[in-house]
C-alpha positions as CSV (number, residue, x, y, z in Angstrom):
1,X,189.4,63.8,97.5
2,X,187.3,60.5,97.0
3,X,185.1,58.8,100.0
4,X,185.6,55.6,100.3
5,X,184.2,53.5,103.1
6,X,184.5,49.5,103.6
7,X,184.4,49.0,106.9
8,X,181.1,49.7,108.5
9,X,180.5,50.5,111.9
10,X,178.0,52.1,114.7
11,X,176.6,55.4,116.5
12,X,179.1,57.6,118.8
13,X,176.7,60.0,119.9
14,X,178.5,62.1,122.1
15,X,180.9,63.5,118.6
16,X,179.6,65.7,116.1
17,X,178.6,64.1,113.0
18,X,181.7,65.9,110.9
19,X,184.2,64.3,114.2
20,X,183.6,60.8,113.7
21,X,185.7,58.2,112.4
22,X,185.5,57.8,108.8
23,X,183.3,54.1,109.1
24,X,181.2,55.4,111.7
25,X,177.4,56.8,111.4
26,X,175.4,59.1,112.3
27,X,172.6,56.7,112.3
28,X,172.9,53.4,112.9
29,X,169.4,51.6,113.0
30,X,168.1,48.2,113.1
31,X,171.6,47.0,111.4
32,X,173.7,44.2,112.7
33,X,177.1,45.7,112.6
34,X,179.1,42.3,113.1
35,X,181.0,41.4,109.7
36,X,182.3,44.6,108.7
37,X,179.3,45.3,106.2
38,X,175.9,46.7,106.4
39,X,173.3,43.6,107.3
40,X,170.0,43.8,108.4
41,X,168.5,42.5,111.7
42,X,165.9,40.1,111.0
43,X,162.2,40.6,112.2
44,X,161.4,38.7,115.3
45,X,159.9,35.9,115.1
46,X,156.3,35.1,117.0
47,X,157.0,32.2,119.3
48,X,153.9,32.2,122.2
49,X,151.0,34.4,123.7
50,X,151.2,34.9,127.4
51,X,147.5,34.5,129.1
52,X,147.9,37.1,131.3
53,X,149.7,40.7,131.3
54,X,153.8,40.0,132.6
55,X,156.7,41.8,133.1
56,X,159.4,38.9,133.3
57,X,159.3,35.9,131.1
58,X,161.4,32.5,131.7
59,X,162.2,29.5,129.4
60,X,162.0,26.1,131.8
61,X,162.0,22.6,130.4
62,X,160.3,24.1,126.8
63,X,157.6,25.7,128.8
64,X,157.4,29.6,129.1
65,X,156.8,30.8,132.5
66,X,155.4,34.4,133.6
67,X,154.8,36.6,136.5
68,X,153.1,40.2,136.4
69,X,156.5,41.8,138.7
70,X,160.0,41.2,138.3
71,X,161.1,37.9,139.5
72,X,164.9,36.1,139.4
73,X,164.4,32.7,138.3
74,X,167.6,29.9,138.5
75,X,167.6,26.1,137.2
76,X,168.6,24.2,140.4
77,X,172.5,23.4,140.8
78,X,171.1,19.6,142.3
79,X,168.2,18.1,139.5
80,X,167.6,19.4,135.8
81,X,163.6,19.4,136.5
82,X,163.9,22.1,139.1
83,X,163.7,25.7,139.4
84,X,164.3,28.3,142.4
85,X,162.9,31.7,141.9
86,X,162.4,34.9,143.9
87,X,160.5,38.1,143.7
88,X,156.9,36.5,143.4
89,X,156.0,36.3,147.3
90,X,158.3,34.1,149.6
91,X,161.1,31.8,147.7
92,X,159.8,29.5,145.6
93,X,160.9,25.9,144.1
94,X,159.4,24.4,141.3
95,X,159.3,20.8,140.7
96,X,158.0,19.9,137.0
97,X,154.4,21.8,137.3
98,X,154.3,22.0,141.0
99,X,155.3,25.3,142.7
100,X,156.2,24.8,146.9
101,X,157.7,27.7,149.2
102,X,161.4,27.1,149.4
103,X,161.6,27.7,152.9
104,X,161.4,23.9,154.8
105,X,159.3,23.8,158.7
106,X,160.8,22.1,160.9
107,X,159.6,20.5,163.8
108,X,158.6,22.3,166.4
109,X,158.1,19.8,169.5
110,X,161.2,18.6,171.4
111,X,161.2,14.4,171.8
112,X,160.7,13.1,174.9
113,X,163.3,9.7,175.9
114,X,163.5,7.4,178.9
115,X,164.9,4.2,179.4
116,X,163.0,1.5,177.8
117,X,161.5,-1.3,180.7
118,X,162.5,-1.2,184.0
119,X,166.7,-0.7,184.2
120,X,168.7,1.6,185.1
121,X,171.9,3.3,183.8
122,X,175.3,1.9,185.4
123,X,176.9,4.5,187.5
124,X,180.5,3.8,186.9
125,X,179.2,4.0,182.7
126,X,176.8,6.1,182.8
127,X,176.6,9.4,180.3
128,X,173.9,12.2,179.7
129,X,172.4,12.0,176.1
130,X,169.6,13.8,173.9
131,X,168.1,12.9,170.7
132,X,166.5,15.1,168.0
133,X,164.8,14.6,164.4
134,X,164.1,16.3,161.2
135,X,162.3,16.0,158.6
136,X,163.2,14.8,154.8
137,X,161.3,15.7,151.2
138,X,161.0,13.2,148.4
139,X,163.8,15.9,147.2
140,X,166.3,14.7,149.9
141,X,166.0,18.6,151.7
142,X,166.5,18.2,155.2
143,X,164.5,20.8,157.5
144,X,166.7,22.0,161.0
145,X,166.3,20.1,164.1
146,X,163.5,19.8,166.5
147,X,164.6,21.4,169.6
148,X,166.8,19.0,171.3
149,X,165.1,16.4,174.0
150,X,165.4,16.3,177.3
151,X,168.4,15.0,179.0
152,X,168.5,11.4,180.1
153,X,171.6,9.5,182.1
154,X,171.7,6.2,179.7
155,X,175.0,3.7,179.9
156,X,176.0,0.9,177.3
157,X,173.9,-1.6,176.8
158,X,170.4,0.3,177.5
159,X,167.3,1.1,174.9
160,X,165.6,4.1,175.0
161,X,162.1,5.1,174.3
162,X,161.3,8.0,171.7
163,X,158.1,9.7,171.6
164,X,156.6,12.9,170.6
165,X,157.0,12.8,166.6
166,X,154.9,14.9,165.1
167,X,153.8,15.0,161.3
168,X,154.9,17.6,159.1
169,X,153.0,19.9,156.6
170,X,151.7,17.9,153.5
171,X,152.5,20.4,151.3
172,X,155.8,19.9,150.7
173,X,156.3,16.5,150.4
174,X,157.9,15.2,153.5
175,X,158.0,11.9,152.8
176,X,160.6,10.6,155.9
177,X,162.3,11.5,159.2
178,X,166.3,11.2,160.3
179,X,166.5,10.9,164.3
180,X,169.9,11.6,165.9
181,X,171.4,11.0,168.9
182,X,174.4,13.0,171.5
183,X,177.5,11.8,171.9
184,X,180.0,13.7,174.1
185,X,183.7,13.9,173.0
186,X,186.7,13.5,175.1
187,X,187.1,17.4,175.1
188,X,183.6,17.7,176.2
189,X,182.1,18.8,173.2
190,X,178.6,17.3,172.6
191,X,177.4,16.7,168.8
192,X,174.1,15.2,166.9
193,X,174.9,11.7,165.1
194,X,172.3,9.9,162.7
195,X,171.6,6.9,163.7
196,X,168.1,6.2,161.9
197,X,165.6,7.1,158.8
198,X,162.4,6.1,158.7
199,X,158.6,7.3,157.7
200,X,156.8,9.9,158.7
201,X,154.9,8.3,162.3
202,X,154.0,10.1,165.4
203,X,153.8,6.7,167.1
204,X,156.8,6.3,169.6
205,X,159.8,4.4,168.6
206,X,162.4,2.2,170.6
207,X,166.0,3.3,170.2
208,X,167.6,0.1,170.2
209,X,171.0,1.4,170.8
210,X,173.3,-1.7,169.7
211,X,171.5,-2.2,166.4
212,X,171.5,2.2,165.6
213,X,175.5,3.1,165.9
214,X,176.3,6.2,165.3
215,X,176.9,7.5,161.6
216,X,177.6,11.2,160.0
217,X,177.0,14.4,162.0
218,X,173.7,16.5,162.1
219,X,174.0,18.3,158.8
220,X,171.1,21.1,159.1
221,X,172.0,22.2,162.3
222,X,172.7,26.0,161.4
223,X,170.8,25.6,159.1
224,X,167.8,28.4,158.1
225,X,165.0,29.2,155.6
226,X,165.5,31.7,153.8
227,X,163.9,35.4,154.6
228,X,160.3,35.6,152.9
229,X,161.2,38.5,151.2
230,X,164.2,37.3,149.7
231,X,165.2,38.2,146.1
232,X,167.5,39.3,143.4
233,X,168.2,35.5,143.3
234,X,171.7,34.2,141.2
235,X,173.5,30.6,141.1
236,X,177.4,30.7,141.3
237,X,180.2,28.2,141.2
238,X,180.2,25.1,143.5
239,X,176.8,24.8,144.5
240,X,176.1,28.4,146.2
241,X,173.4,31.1,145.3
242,X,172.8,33.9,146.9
243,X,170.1,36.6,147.5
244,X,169.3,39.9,149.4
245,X,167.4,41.6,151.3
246,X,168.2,45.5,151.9
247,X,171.3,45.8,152.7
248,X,172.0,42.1,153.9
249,X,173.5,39.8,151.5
250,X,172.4,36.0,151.7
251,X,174.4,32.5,150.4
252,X,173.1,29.5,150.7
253,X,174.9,26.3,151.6
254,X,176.4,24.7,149.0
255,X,173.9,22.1,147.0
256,X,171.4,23.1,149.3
257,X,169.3,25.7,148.2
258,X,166.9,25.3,150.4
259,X,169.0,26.2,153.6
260,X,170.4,29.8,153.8
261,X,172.4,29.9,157.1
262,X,172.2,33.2,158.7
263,X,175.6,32.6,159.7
264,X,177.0,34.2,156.3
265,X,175.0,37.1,155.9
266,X,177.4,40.3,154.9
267,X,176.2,43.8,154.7
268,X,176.7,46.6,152.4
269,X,176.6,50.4,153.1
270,X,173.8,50.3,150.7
271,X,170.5,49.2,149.6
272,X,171.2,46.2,147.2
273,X,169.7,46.7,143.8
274,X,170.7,43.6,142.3
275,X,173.4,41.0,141.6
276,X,175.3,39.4,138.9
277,X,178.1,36.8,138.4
278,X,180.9,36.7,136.3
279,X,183.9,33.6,137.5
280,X,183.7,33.1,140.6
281,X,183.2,36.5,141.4
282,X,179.9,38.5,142.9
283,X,178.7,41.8,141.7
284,X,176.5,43.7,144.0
285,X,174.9,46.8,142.2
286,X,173.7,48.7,144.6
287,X,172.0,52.5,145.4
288,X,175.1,54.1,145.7
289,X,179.0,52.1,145.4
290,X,179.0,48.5,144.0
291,X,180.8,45.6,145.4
292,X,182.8,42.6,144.2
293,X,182.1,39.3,146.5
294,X,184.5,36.5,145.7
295,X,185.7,33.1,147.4
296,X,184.4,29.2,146.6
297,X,182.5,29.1,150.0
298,X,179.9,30.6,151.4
299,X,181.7,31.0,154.6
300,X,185.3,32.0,153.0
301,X,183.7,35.1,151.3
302,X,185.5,38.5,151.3
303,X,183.7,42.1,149.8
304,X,185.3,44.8,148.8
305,X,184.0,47.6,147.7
306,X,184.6,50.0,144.6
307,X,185.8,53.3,145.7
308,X,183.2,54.7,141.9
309,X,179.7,56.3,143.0
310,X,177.6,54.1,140.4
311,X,174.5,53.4,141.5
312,X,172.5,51.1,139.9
313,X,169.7,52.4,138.8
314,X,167.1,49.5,137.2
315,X,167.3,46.0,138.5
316,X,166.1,44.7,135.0
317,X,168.5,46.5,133.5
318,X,171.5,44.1,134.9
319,X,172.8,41.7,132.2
320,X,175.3,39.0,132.4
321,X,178.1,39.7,129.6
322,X,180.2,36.5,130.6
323,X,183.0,37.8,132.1
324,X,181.5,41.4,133.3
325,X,178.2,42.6,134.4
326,X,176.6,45.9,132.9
327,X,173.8,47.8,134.2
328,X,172.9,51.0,134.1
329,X,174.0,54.3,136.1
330,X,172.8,57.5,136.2
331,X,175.8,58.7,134.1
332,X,176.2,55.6,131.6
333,X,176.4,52.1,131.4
334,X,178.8,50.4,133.7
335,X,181.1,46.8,133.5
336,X,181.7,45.2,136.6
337,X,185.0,42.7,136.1
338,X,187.8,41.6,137.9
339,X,189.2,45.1,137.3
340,X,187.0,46.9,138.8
341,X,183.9,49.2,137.7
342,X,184.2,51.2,134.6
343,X,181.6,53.8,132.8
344,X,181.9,52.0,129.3
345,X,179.5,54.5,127.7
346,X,181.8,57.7,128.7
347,X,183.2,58.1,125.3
348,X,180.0,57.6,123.6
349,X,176.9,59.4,125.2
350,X,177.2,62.3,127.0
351,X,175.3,62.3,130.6
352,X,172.5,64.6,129.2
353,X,171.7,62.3,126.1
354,X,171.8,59.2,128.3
355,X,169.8,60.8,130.7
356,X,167.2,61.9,128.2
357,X,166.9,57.3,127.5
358,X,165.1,57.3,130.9
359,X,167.8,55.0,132.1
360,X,165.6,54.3,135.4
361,X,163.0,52.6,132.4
362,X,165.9,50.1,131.0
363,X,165.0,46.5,130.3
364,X,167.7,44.4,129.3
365,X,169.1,41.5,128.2
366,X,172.6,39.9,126.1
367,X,172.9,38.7,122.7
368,X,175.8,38.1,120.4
369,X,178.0,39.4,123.7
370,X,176.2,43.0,123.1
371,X,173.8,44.4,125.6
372,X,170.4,45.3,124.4
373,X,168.2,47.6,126.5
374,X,164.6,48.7,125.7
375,X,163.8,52.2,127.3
376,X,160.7,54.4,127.5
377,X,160.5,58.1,128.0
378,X,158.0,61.1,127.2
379,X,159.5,63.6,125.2
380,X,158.8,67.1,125.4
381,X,155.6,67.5,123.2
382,X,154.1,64.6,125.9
383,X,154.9,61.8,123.5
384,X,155.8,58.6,124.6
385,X,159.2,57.3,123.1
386,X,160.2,53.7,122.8
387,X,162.8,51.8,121.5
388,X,166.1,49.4,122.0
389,X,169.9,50.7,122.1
390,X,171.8,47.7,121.4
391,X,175.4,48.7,123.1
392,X,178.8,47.1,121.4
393,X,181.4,46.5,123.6
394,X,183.6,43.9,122.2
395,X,186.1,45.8,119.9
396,X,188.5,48.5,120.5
397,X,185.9,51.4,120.0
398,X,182.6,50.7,121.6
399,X,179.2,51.8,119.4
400,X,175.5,52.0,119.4
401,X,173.2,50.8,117.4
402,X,169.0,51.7,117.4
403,X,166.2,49.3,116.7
404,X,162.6,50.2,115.7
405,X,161.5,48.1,118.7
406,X,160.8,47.7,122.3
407,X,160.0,45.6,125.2
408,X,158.6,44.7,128.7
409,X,160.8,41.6,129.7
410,X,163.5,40.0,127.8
411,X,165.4,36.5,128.4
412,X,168.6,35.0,127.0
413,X,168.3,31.3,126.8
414,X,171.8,30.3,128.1
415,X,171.4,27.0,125.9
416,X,171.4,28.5,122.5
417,X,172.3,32.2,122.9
418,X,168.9,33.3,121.6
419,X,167.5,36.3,123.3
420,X,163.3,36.8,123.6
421,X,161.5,40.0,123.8
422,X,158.0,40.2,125.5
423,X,156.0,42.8,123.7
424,X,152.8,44.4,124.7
425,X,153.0,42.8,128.1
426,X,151.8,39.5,126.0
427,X,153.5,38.1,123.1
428,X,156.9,36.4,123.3
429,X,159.2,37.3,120.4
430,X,162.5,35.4,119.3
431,X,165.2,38.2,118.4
432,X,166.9,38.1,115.0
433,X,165.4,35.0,114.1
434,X,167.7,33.0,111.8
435,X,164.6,31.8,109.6
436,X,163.0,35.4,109.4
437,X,162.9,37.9,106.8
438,X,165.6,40.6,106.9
439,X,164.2,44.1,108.3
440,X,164.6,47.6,107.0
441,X,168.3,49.0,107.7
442,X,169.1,52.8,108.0
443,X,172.8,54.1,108.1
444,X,173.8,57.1,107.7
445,X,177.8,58.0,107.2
446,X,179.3,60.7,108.9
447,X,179.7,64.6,107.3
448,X,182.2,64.5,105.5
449,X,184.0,68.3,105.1
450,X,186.4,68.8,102.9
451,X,188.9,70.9,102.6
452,X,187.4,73.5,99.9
453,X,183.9,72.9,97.9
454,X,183.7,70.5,95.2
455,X,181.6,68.1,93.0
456,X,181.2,64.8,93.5
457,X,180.3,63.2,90.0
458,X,179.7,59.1,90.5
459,X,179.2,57.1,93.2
460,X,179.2,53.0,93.4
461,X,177.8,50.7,96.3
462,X,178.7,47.9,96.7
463,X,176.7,44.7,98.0
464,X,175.0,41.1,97.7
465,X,171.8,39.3,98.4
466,X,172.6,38.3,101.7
467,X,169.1,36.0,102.6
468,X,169.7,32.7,103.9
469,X,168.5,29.2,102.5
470,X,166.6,29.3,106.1
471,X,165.0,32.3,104.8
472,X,164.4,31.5,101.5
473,X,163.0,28.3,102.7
474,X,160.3,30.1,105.5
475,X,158.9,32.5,102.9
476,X,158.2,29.5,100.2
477,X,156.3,28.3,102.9
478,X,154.6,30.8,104.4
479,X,153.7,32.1,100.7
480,X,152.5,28.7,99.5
481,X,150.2,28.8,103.1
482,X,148.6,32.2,102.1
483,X,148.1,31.5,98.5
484,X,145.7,28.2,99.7
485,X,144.0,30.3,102.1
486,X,143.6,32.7,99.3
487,X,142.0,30.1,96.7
488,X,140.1,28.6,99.4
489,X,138.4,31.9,99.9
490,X,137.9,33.0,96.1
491,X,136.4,29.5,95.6
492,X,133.8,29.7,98.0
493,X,133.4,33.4,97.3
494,X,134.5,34.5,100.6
495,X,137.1,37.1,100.2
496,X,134.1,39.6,101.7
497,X,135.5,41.9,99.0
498,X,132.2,43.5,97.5
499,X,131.0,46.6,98.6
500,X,128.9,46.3,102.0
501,X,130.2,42.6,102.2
502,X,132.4,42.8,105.5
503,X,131.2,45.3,108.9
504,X,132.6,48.3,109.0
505,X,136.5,47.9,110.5
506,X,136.6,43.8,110.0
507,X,139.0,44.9,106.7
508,X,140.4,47.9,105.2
509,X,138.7,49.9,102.7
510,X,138.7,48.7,99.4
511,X,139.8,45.4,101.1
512,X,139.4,42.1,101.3
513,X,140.0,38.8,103.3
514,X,142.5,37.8,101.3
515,X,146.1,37.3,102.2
516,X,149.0,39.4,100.7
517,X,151.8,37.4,99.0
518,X,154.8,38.5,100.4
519,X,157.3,38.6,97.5
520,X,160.6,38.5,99.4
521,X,162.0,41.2,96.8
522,X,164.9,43.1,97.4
523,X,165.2,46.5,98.6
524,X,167.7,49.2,98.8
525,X,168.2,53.0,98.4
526,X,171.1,55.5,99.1
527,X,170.7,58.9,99.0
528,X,173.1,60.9,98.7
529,X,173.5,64.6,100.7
530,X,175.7,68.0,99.6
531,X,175.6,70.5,102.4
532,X,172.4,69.1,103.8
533,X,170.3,68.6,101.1
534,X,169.8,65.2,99.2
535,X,170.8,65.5,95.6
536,X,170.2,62.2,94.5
537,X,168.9,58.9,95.2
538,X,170.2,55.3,94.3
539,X,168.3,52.4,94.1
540,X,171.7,50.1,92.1
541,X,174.1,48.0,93.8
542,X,177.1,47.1,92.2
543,X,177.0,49.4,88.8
544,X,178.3,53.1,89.0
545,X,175.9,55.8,89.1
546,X,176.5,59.2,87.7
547,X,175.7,62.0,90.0
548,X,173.9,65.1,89.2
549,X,176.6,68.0,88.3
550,X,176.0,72.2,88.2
551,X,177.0,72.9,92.0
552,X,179.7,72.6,94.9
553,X,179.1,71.5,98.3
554,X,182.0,70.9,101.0
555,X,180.0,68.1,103.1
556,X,179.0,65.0,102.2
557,X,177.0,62.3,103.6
558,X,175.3,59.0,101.9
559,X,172.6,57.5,104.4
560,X,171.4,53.8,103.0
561,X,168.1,52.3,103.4
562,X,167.0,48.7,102.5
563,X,167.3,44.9,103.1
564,X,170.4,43.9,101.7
565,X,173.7,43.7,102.8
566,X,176.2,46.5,101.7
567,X,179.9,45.8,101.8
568,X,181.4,49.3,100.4
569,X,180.6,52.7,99.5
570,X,182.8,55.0,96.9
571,X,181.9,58.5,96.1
572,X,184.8,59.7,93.5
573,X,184.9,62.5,90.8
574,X,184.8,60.2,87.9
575,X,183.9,56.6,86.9
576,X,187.5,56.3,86.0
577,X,188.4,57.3,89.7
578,X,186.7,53.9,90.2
579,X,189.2,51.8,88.7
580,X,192.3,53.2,90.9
């Protein structure tokens, strides 16, 4: 019985090692899993240093912002140069550089009208009427209304005098006013119509009536900021975003994000933890059931609830898939879609190994359609254990795979797909860069038993140099860089490599200044296991390799190590086994 594997795949921790599918592993680390063979994931690449300690990172008009908490951060549905953001105080907007409060004051002093000169209204015409204004930024938001003016008996024909205006806050760029005037309906029903724009003033204005007809309604009547301590901020089809606070969930009007009426508030039966969106569709992750909102208006939309108990569990630990949101649960990681909630992990970690990733410590974030997650936890000797699970949904059987790596933020630029790690609280880190050097791979096949003891006598790995010509190009660079640092040193004698030359710490011992070369050579190992025990190491690809013979083993397992890319693995009793 030969093993023959040529289809490689990931983790499934929750089966023993001698129950898993014939391509899966044991051990899947820092391998990319997507082409059928064995590739490496490419170091990250250093992209910025942060100034100060963060915990969230965001990519805005090729400028990397930061905050020190977790904050939600959206590009605005209106203007490309504009970002809303919650989490870091009251709602912000963002405007190029400058940073305002999203919320918009309004005025607070009614207007005060008469008749203009000496007339008076023509009782057989005459009709009660009010005015109000608001204010307008250079961004065209429009605050609510000033409390409505007193009431004044007025007939065609009449100007009326406006005063009271008062000026607005300068720090939010008001840079005009919109005054509006009654009109009562046939039905009785009295509405707000524009009938003029102008400047900022507090000087009083005359209304002349004939010249200023009556235009569009009063748009921001219902109008309200939104709560200070709104967060958890996402954009959605046709203008809307929405936000929570507890258990109240907020929309804004459409194309207005500056205005979040009260009037569409809906409540859940729990604290909201966070929210994604997949279609047109809501998810609402919350301590205990989640909920799907969905409609394509903020006052057409319906909730229903998921009859799972899934509690969401870490906030950063919500990630957009496209069509489904995952985030973590106490028991697994969950998919929200139009079907419904499912525990995707069930088949794969048991609840006592998922528990044992802290999943309360998950930071994460998509690429390549998988979710990544870096977790943290103190094991039982009182180390502190870091590290990424990068979870494969996309096929038939779901996997894991492990990376040597962790991080505090993370951020997918929806532009290009590329993910970003923060490390250290600091330094900004591209994913997999395409340019980079490959990483070391570890993968380790599953135990093989078979049926009665035998001797395996040749094996044969398959494989190619995988680099790309982005690769190849980045290391001629970066080695003809540190080889004229290096002569520029040995030519001014400055490699501080003599004895006493350098303070203790500046360089290793028996060190020096001097750059090492890196070679870009290729590596690669497979060891090879009887019954538990390595019998023999490989360091070939593509030539058969005889096996060491004077013993039987019934299991079998071949764990590879390296930087290239493997595409097959046979372990047969002879070399002419090969051929068949």
């Amino acid at each position: 019985m030969s093993i023959r594997i040529s289809s490689f795949s990931g983790e499934i921790p929750r089966l023993l090692g001698r129950l898993l599918p014939n391509n899966h592993a044991q051990l899947a680390q820092n391998t990319k899993l997507e082409n059928g063979g064995l590739v490496p994931i490419r170091r990250g690449r250093y992209v910025q240093r942060l100034e100060e300690p963060a915990r969230t990172i965001y990519q805005f008009n090729d400028r990397w912002l930061s905050w020190p908490l977790r904050v939600d951060a959206q590009p605005a549905p209106i203007a490309a140069n504009r970002l809303y953001y919650t989490g870091d105080g009251a709602p912000k907007i963002m405007v190029g550089t400058d940073v305002y409060d999203l919320a918009l004051p309004a005025p607070t002093g009614a207007l005060t009208i008469a008749i203009e000169g000496s007339e008076t209204p023509d009782p057989d015409l005459e009709a009660t009427i009010l005015y109000t204004y608001t204010w307008v930024t250079e961004f065209d938001e429009e605050s609510e209304p000033a409390p409505a003016s007193n009431e004044l008996l007025w007939s065609a024909g009449l100007n009326v005098s406006v005063s009271g205006f008062a000026l607005p806050p300068i720090n939010r760029r008001f840079n005009r006013m919109r005054i509006y005037r009654s009109q009562t309906s046939a039905l009785g029903a009295t509405a707000f119509y524009f009938i003029k724009e102008m400047p900022v003033q507090t000087a009083p204005w005359v209304d002349v009536v004939d010249d200023n007809t009556i235009q569009e309604q009063l748009p921001s009547l219902e109008y309200n900021v939104p709560p200070e301590d709104l967060t958890g901020l996402v954009s959605m089809p046709n203008g809307m975003m929405a936000g929570f606070v507890g258990k109240r969930l907020y929309f804004c009007e459409p194309w207005r994000p500056h205005a979040w009426p009260e009037k569409y508030i809906l409540t859940t039966d729990f604290e909201i933890v966070g929210l994604g969106v997949f279609g047109s569709a809501l998810a609402v992750m919350t301590t205990g059931q989640p909920y799907i909102v969905a409609g394509t208006a903020p006052d057409s939309m319906t909730m229903e609830r998921l009859e799972v108990n899934l509690p969401c569990v870490s906030a950063q630990g919500i990630v957009d898939l496209g069509y489904t949101i995952a985030y973590p649960s106490p028991d697994g990681l969950v998919v929200v879609s139009t079907s419904g909630a499912n525990l995707m992990t069930r088949e794969l970690l048991s609840r006592d190994d998922w528990q044992r990733l802290n999943p309360f410590s998950f930071v994460a974030g998509s690429f390549a359609g998988r979710y990544l997650c870096s977790y943290g936890f103190t094991d039982s000797s009182g180390i502190e254990q870091r590290g990424i699970l990068i979870v494969d949904l996309t096929g038939a059987q779901p996997f894991l795979i492990r990376a040597g790596d962790d991080a505090d933020g993370m951020f997918t630029d929806p532009k290009t797909g590329a993910l970003y790690l923060l490390r250290g609280g600091q330094d900004i880190y591209e994913w997999d860069a395409l340019a980079m050097p490959f990483g070391e791979q570890v993968w380790r096949s599953k135990k093989f038993v078979l049926p009665a003891p035998t001797n395996y006598g040749c094996i044969l790995i398959e494989g190619e140099d995988t680099a790309t010509p982005e690769q190849r190009e980045t290391a001629r660079i970066r080695t003809e860089a540190a080889k004229a640092r290096n002569r520029e040193l040995i030519d001014t004698d400055a490699t501080g490599g003599a004895i006493n030359a350098m303070p203790i710490g500046r360089v290793t011992f028996a060190g020096s200044l001097l750059t090492p070369i890196e070679e870009g050579q290729p590596s690669f190992s497979a060891t090879v296991y009887a019954d538990g025990k390595a019998v023999a190491t490989v360091y070939k690809l593509n030539e058969p390799v005889r096996l060491p013979s004077g013993f039987l083993a019934g299991m079998w397992e071949v764990e590879i190590r390296g930087n290239q890319m493997v595409t097959a693995i046979s372990v047969v009793g002879s070399p002419s086994e090969l051929q068949q």
